[in-house]
N, C-alpha and C positions, 0 to 999 in steps of 0.2 A: 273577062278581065285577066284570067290567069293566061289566055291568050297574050294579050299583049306586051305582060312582063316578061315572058319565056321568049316573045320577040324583041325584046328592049334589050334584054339579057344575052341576047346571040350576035345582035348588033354590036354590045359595046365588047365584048370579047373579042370579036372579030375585025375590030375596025386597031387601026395600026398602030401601035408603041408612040410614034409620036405625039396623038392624041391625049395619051393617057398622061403626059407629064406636064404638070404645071409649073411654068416658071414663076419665082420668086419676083414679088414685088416692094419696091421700097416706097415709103408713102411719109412724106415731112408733112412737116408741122407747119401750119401758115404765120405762126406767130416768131417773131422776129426773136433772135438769140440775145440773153442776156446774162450780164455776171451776175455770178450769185456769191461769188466768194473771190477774197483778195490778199495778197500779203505784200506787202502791210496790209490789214485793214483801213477803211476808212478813218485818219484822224490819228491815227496807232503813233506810239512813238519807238522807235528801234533804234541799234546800236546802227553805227556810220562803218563804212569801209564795202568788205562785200557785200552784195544786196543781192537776192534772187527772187526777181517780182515775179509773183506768182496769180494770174487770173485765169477762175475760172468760169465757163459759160454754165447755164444749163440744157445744150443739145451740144451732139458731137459736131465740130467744126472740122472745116475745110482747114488743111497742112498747110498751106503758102499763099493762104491771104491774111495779114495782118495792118494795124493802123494805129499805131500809138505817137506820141510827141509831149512835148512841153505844156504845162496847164497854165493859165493867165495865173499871176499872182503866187507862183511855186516858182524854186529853183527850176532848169531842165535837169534830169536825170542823166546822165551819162550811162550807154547800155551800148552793148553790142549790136547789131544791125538785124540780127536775126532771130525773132523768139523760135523757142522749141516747142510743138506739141507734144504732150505725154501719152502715152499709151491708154489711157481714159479717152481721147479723143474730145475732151474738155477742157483739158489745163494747158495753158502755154506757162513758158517760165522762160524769162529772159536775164542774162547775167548784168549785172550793174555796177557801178559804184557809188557810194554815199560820202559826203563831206562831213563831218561832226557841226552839231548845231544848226541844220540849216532846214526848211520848211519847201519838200518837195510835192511839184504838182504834176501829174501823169495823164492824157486824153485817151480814149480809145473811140476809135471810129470815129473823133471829130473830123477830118478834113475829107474832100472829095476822093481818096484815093482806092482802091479797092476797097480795104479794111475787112475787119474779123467775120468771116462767114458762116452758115451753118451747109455741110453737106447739101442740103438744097440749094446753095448758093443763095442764101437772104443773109443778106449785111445785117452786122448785130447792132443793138440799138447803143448808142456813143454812150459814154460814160465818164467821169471825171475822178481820180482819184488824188486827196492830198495825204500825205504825211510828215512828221518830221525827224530828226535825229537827233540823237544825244552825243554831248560833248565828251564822252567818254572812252575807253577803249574799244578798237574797232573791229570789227569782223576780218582776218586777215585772209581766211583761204575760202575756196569755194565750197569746201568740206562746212565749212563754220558758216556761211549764209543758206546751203543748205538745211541746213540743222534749224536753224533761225527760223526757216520757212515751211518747217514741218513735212520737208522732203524727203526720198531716199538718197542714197548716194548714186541710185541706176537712174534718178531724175536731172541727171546733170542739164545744166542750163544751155550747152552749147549746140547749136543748130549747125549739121557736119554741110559747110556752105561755102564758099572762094569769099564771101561778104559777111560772114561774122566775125570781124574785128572790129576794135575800137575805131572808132573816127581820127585820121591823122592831128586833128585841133585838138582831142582831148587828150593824146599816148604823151606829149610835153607836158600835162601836169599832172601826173605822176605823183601820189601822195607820199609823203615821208616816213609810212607806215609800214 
């Protein structure tokens, strides 16, 4: 027996560097990605003006698949074209606007489009989010919807993109705040 370890032993010394190195493997998860956290919350009521929606999964997501739109029975949201992943590799944050008083509705991954994926490339499972706003004083700068949404100020909402702007239908109405 002590034979054959002292030959097992001269074998593996001998046999070549690139044998010995194991490459790294990544292994997901079969279960589809889903949010776990939102801002607004589900229902939540928040001050109107700047808004920075903030969803997050629970697996790290793919940078440049996303799917969000208008929910039946909500305003549309008015938002930049491009959410940003954060450094988490869980949270996207998109910049927005809010109207005072009005009951908005937000989809993720409802329609056929790519939509929100996990590193493994599994679409996350859709999701519906409403909330509303108050008639109130508005959130005026991005510093102040950050704040709102429990961010930092290194979580800026803007995705560095030729397509993150406003929609030319919505840059004409322009609040008076």
């Amino acid at each position: 027996m002590r034979l054959i370890c002292l030959a097992l032993a001269a074998t593996v010394a001998a046999a070549p560097a690139f044998a010995q190195t194991v490459s790294p493997v990544t292994v997901f998860s079969g279960e589809a990605p889903k949010v776990v956290a939102t801002y607004p919350a589900q229902d939540q009521t928040v001050a109107p003006g700047v808004l920075v929606l903030k969803v997050t999964f629970n697996q790290k997501m793919l940078l440049n698949g996303f799917d969000y739109g208008p929910a039946p029975g909500g305003e549309p949201l008015e938002c930049v074209q491009t959410p940003r992943l954060l450094n988490d590799e869980k949270t996207f944050v998109l910049l927005c606007r809010a109207w005072p008083g009005k009951t908005y509705g937000v989809t993720l991954n409802a329609s056929e489009k790519r939509g929100f994926a996990n590193r493994g490339e599994l679409r996350a499972q859709s999701a519906t989010l409403t909330f509303t706003t108050l008639s109130g004083e508005p959130n005026r700068t991005v510093a102040a919807g950050l704040k709102a949404a429990g961010l930092e100020p290194t979580d800026t909402p803007i995705q560095e993109t030729a397509n993150a702007v406003l929609p030319a239908s919505t840059a004409a109405k322009a609040p008076a705040y």
